[in-house]
C-alpha positions in Angstrom: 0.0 0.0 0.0 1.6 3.4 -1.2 2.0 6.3 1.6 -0.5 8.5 -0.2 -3.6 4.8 0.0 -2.6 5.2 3.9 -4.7 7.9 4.6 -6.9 8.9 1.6 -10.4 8.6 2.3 -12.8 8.1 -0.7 -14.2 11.3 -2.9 -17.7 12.6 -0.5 -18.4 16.0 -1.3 -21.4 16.1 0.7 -19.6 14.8 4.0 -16.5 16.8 3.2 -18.6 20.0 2.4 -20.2 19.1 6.1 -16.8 18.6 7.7 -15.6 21.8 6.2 -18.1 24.4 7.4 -17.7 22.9 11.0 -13.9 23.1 10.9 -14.4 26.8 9.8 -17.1 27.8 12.1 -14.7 26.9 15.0 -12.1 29.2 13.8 -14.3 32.3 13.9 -14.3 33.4 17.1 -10.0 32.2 17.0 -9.5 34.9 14.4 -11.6 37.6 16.4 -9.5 36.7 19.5 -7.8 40.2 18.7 -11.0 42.0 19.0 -12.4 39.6 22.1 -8.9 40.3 24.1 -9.5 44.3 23.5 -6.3 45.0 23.9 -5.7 43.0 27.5 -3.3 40.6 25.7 -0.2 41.4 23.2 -0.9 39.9 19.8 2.0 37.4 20.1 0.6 36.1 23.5 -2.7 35.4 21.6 -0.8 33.2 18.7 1.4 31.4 21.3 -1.7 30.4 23.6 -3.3 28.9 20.3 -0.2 27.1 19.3 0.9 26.0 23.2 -2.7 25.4 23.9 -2.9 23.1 20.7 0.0 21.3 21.3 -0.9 20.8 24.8 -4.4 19.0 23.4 -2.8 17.4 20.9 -0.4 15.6 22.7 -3.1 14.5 25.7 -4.9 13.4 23.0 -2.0 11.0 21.3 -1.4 9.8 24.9 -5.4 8.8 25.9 -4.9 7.2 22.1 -1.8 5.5 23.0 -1.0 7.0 19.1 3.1 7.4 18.3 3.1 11.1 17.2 6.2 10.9 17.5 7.7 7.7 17.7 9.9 8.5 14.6 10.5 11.9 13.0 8.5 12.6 10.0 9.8 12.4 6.6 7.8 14.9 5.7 9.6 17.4 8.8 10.4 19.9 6.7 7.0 20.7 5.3 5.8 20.8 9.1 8.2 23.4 10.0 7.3 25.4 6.7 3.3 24.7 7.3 4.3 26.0 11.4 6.2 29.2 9.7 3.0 29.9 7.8 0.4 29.1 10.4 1.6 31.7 13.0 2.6 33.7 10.2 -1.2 33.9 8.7 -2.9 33.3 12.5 -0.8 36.9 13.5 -1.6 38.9 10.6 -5.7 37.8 10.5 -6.0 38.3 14.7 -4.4 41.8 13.9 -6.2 42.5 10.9 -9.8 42.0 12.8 -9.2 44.1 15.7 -8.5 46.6 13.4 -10.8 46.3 11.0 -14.8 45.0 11.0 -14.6 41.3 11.4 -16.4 41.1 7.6 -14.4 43.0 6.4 -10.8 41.6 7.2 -12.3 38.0 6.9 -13.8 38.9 2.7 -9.8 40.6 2.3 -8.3 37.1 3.5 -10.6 35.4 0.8 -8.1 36.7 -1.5 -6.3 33.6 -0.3 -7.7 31.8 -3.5 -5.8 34.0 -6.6 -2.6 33.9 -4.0 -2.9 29.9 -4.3 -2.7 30.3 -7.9 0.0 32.5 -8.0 1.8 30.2 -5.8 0.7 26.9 -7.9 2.1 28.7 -11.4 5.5 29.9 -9.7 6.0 26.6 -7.5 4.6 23.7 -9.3 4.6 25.6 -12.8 0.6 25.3 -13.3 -0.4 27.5 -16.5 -2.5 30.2 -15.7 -5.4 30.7 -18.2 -8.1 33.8 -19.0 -10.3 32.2 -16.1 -7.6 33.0 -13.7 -7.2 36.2 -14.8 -11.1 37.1 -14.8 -10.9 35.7 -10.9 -8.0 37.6 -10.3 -9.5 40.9 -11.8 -13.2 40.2 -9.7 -11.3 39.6 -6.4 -9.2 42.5 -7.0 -11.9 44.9 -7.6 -13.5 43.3 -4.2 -11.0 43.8 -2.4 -10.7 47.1 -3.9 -14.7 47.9 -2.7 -14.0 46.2 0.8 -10.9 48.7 1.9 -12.7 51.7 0.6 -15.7 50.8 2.8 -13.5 50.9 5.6 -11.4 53.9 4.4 -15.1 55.9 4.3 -15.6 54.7 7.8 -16.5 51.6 8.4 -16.2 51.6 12.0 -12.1 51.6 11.9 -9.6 54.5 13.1 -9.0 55.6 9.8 -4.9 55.4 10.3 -5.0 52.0 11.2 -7.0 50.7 7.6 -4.1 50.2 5.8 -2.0 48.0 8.0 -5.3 46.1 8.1 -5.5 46.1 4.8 -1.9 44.6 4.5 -2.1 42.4 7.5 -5.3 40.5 5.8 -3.7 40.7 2.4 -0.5 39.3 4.1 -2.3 36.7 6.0 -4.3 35.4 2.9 -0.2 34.7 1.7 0.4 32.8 4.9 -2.7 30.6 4.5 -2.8 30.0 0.8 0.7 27.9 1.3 -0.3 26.8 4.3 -3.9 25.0 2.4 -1.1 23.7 -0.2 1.2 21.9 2.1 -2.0 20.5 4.4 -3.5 19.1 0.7 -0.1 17.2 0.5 0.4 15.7 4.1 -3.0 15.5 4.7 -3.1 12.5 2.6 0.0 11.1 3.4 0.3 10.9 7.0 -2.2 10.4 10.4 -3.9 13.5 11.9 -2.5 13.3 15.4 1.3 13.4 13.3 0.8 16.6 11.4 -1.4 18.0 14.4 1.4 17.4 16.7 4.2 18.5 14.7 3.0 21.9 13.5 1.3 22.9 16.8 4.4 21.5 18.9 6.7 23.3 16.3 5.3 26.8 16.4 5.1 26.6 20.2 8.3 25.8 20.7 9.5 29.0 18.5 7.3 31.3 20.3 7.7 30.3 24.2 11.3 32.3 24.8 10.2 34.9 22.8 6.3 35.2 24.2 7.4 34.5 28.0 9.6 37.9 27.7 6.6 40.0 26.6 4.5 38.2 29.0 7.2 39.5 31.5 8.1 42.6 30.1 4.1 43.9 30.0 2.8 42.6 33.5 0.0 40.2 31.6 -2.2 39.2 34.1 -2.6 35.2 34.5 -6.4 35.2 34.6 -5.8 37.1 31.1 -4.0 34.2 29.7 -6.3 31.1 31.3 -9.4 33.3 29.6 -8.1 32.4 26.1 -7.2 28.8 26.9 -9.6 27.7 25.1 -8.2 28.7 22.0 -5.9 25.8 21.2 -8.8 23.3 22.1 -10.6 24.8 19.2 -7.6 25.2 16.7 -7.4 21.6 17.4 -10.9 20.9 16.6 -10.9 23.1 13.6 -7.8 21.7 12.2 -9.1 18.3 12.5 -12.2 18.5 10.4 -10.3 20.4 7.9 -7.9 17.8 7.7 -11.2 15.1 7.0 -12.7 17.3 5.0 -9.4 17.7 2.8 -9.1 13.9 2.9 -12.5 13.8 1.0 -11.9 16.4 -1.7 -9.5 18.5 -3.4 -8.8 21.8 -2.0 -10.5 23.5 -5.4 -13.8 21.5 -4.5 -13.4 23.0 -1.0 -13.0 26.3 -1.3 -16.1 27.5 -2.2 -17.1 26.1 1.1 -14.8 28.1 2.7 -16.0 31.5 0.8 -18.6 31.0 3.8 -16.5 32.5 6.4 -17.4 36.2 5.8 -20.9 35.1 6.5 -19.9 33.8 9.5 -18.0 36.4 10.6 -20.4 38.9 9.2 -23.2 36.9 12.1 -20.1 36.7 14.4 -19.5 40.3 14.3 -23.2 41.2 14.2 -23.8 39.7 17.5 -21.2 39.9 19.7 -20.1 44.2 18.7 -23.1 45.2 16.7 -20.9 45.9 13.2 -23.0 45.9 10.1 -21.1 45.9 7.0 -21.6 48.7 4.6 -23.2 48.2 1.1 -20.2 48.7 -0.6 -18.3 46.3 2.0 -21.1 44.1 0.9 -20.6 44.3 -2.9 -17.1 43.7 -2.4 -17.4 40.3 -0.6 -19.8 39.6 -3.2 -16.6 40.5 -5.8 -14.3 38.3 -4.1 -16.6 35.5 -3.6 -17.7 35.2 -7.5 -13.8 35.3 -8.1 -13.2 32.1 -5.7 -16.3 30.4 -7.8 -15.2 31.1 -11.0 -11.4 29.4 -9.8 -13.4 26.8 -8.4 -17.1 26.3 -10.2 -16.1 23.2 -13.2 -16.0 24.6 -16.2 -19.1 22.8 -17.7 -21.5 24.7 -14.8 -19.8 28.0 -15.6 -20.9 27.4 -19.3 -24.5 26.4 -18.3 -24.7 29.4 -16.1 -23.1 31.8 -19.5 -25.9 30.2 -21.3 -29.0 30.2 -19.5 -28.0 34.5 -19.0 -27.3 34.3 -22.4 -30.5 32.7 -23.6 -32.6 34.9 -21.2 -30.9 37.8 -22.5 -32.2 37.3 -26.0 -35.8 36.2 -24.7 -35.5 39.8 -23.1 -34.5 41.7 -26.6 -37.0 40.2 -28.2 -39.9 41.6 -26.1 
């Protein structure tokens, strides 16, 4: 049996569509942590309790399971330090990028996270990139472009702190468009409680020296840091119906699914701080969510869709 058979689960959309919007709806309130901590906890303290917490669940759960996470390094090390690299990388610039910004709006500028995984496939695996890239490129651009002007017009941001939101979200769509490519490739290669453990273990031991000085160094309060513990629980959650839900289908059948977020966060943000995203924020998600179907949509359903507007179109002229 190869080392990809190991761990590849059969094609379900339908479950991994399920698994998907589960995994993402416990990430939610992880990427509002920013706006939740209101400013009682340093943005690096936040990353490191996701990652320490996460490692800490992780590991308890590989002992209960008596499962060798690490019995023998992985061969696949390397990607796990890149995939940690990324993960704090995109989990720092998305907490920052929502306190700064309405949570609807930095959650539709991470979307962009689609055209960047493009751009990654064409440079890195030398994928040719066709008109429909470009048209999805060009609609989530212009989205984005809606989305940050809505916040510029005062969307309920300090108008001096839009565009390092802007950047941070744009940034953090980077982080997390390599991060979905390496989870695609070791998510069918190796056991969830291995790549849990060695990514969450990885980026916590990078961040403790570093954290534990600015713990120090601003006076954080204990109870501060035990009432974001639950953080790495959830991560953990999350990260393991993503990784089902990747086992299931390919990323590009996924991501539509994912396009959901800035719903959630939209409801998220609604309910918990009253923000209601502007019309033009609005149109903009809409933007950048039509880009991420038309990467994503087969190509025989776009060409229905073409035609039944085209058809009505001439019913319409001729009246």
């Amino acid at each position: 049996m190869s080392e990809r058979s190991i761990h590849h689960q059969p094609e379900n959309t339908v479950i991994a569509f399920l698994l998907a919007i589960a995994g993402m709806s416990a990430f939610t309130p992880i990427f509002a942590a920013g706006k939740l901590a209101d400013g009682a906890l340093p943005l690096a303290v936040l990353v490191w309790l996701r990652f320490l917490g996460g490692a800490v669940t992780i590991l308890s759960v590989a002992a209960v399971r008596r499962s060798p996470a690490f019995l023998r390094p992985s061969s696949h090390w390397k990607l796990h330090l890149l995939r940690a690299f990324c993960g704090v990388g995109g989990l720092g610039c998305t907490i920052y990028a929502a306190s700064v910004l309405p949570l609807a709006d930095a959650t539709a500028i991470g979307l962009t996270k689609g055209i960047f995984a493009i751009a990654l496939a064409g440079l890195i695996l030398k994928e040719v990139v066709t008109g429909r890239h470009w048209v999805a490129g060009g609609l989530c651009a212009l989205g984005a472009f809606l989305v940050v002007t809505a916040a510029e017009s005062g969307g309920g941001s300090s108008r001096e702190l839009v565009l390092p939101g802007v950047a941070a979200a744009l940034l953090g769509a980077v982080f997390m468009a390599s991060e979905a490519l390496i989870m695609r490739f070791v998510a069918q290669r190796e056991h969830t409680i291995t790549i849990l453990a060695h990514v969450n273990v990885i980026a916590a031991v990078l961040l403790t020296g570093p954290v534990i000085w600015v713990i120090v160094s601003h006076g954080v309060a204990w109870k501060d840091l035990l009432a974001f513990a639950w953080m790495g629980p959830l991560a953990i959650l999350g990260q393991s119906l993503n990784l089902s839900a990747y086992r299931r289908a390919g990323a590009a059948t996924l991501a539509p699914v994912f396009y959901g977020t800035v719903l959630l966060s939209a409801a998220f943000g609604y309910v918990v701080w009253g923000e209601i995203p502007a019309p033009v924020a609005v149109a903009g998600a809409v933007l950048i969510v039509a880009g991420g179907a038309v990467l994503t949509v087969p190509r025989a359903a776009l060409r229905q869709v073409v035609s039944l507007f085209t058809r009505k179109g001439r019913l319409w002229s001729r009246r």
